[in-house]
Each structure stands twice: as structure tokens, then as C-alpha cells.
Kinemage of the C-alpha trace (Angstrom):
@kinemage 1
@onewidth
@group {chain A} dominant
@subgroup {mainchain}
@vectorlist {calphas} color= white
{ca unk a 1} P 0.000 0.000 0.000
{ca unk a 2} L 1.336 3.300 -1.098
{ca unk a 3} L 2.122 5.927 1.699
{ca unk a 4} L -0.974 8.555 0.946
{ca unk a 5} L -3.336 5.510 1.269
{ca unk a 6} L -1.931 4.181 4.356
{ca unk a 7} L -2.427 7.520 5.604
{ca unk a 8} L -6.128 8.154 4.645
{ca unk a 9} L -7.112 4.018 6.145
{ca unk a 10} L -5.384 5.400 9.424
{ca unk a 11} L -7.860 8.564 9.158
{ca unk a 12} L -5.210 10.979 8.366
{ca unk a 13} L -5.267 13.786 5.801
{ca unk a 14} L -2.360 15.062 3.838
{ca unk a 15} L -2.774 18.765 3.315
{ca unk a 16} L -0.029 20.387 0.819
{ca unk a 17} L 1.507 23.487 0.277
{ca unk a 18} L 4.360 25.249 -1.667
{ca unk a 19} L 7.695 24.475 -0.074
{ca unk a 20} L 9.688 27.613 -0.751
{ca unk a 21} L 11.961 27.357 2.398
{ca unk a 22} L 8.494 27.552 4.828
{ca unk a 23} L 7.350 24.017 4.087
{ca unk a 24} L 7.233 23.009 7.786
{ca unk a 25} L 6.225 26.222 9.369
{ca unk a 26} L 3.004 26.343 6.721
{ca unk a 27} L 2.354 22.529 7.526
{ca unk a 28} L 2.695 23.619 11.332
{ca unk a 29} L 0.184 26.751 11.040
{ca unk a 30} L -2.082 24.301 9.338
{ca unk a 31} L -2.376 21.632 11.967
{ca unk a 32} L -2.257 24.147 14.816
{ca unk a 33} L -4.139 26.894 13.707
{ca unk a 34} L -6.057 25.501 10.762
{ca unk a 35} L -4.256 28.037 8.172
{ca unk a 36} L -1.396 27.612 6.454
{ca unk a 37} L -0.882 31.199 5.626
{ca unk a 38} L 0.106 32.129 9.207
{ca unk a 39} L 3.091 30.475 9.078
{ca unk a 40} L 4.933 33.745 9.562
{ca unk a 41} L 3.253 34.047 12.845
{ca unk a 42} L 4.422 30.546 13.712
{ca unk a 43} L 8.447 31.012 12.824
{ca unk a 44} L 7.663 33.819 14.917
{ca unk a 45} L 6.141 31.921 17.808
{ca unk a 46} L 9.237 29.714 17.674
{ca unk a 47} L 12.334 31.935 16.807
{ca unk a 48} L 10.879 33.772 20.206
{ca unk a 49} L 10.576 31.320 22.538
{ca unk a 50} L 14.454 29.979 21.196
{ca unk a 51} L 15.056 33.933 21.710
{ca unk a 52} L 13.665 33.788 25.461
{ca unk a 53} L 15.344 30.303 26.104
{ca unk a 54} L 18.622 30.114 24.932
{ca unk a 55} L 20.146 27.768 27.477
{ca unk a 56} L 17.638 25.478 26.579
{ca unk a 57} L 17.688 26.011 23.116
{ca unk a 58} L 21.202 26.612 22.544
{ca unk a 59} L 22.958 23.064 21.691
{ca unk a 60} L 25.778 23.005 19.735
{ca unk a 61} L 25.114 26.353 17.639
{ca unk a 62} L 28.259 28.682 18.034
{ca unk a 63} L 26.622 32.181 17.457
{ca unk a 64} L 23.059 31.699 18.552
{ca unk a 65} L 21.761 34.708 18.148
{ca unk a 66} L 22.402 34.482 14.449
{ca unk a 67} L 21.058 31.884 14.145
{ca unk a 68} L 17.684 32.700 15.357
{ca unk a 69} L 18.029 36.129 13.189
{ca unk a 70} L 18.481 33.604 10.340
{ca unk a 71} L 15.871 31.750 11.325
{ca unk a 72} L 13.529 34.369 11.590
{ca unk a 73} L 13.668 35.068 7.912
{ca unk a 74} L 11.004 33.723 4.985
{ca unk a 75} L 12.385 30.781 3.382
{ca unk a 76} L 14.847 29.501 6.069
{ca unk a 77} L 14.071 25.707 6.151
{ca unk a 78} L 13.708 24.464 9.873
{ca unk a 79} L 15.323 22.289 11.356
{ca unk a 80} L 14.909 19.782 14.649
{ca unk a 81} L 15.625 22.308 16.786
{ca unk a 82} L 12.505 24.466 15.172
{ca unk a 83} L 10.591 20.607 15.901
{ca unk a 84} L 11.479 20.526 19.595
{ca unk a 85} L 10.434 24.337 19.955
{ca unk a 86} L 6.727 23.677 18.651
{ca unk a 87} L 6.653 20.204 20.489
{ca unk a 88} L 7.544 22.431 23.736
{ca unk a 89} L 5.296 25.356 23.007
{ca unk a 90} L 2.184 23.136 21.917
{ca unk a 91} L 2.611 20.633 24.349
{ca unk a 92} L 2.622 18.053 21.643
{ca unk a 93} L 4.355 15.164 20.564
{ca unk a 94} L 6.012 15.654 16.981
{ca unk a 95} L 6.112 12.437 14.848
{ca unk a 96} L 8.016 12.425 11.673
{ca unk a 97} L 6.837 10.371 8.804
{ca unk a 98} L 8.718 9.208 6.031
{ca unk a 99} L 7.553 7.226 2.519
{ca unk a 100} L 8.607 4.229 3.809
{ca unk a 101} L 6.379 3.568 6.869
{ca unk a 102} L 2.849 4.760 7.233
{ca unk a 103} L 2.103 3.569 10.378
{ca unk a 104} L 5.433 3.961 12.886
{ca unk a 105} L 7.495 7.862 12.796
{ca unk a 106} L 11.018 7.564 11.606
{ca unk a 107} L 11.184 10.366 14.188
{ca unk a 108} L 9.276 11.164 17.187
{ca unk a 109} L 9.854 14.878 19.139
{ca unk a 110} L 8.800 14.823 22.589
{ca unk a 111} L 8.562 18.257 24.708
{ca unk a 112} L 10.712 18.888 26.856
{ca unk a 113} L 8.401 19.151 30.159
{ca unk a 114} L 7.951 16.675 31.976
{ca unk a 115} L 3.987 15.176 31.947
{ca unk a 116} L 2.957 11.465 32.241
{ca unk a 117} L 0.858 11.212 28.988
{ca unk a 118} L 0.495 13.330 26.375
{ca unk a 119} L -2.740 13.450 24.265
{ca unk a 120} L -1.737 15.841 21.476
{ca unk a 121} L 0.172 15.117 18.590
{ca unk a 122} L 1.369 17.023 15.665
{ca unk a 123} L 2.225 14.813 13.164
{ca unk a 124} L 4.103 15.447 9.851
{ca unk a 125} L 5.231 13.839 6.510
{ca unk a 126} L 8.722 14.214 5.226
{ca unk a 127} L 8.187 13.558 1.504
{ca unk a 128} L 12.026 14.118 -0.145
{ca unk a 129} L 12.844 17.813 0.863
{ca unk a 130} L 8.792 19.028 1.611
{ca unk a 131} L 6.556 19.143 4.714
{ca unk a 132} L 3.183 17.923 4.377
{ca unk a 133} L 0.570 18.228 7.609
{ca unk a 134} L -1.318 15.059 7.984
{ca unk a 135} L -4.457 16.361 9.910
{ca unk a 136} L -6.526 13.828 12.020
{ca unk a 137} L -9.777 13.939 10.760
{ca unk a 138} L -11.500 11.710 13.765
């Protein structure tokens, strides 16, 4: 069974956009706020809180602050780190999906707090270099 059908039989829905560097942002606006075109306000939900945090945030990245500058801009692909922030600001666990398996995340994000159980998930599908949402239509 091909990836989108496993998908849809597990009562998920792919929803697309145009990559152009904001690919996960758009597919994180979409599953959070139900509109992809606020992505903006979701890199700058997360380039804040890595701005408020930085010993948290601040791995192995040698100028930091840069790097959030950079981050803040349109069409700066995300990375993990940019993962772990919206897993920590929503509360939600982040799976990562790849062609390959429909049913079990190459990748799962967990925030950083510490709770027992966590009942939301944002969950998204790497397909080559682009993000798609896949929104839980239950």
C-alpha cells in the first residue's frame, strides 16, 4: 500500500503546500491553527521562545543569536531544533513520517516538560525535501 493511502485508512489527511523554504512552518500553522498562511506568525512563535530560552535552546550552535536572526527570515528551512520548539510550546508530541512507513514515525519529538501522557500530537510527513501536515480527521 502506497504511503498517501496508508495515511487516509489510518484517518489521516495530507494537506499540501508550496515548499519555498516555509514548508514546515506552513504545515505547522495548518495543523495548529487551521491556516497555512500564518506560518509567519508561527516562525515567529518559535524563533521567540528559542530567543527567550537560549540555554535550553542553545545546543551546539556557536553564534546563537544568528542563528535565530536567520531563522527568523522567509524561506529559512527548519530544522529539529525548530521541531522541539513547537513540540515544547504546543505541548505536543512531533512524529516524523517518512515514505517508507505509514504507520510507525522515523522520528518522534517529545517536549521537553515533563507530563505522564500526552494526548496531542502534531504529526508530519517528510516527503524528499517538503513538509506535508497530515491532519486527524476523527
Amino acid at each position: 500500500m502506497n504511503f498517501y493511502r496508508g495515511v487516509r485508512t489510518r484517518g489521516l489527511t495530507p494537506i499540501y503546500n508550496l515548499a519555498s523554504g516555509n514548508g514546515v512552518f506552513k504545515s505547522l500553522a495548518q495543523i495548529v491553527f487551521g491556516d497555512a498562511s500564518k506560518f509567519e506568525l508561527m516562525r515567529h512563535m518559535i524563533v521567540h521562545r528559542m530567543q527567550s530560552f537560549p540555554v535550553k535552546y542553545n545546543r551546539k550552535i556557536d553564534d546563537f543569536p544568528t542563528y535565530c536572526t536567520q531563522m527568523s527570515m522567509y524561506g529559512k528551512p527548519a530544522s529539529p531544533l525548530e521541531l522541539q520548539v513547537a513540540a515544547d510550546i504546543f505541548l505536543s508530541v512531533v512524529e516524523l513520517y517518512a515514505n517508507d512507513d505509514f504507520e510507525v514515525p522515523y522520528h518522534t519529538i517529545r517536549p521537553k516538560r515533563l507530563y505522564s501522557e500526552f494526548k496531542s500530537y502534531i504529526r508530519l510527513w517528510m516527503h524528499g525535501s517538503h513538509c506535508v501536515a497530515l491532519i486527524d480527521k476523527k
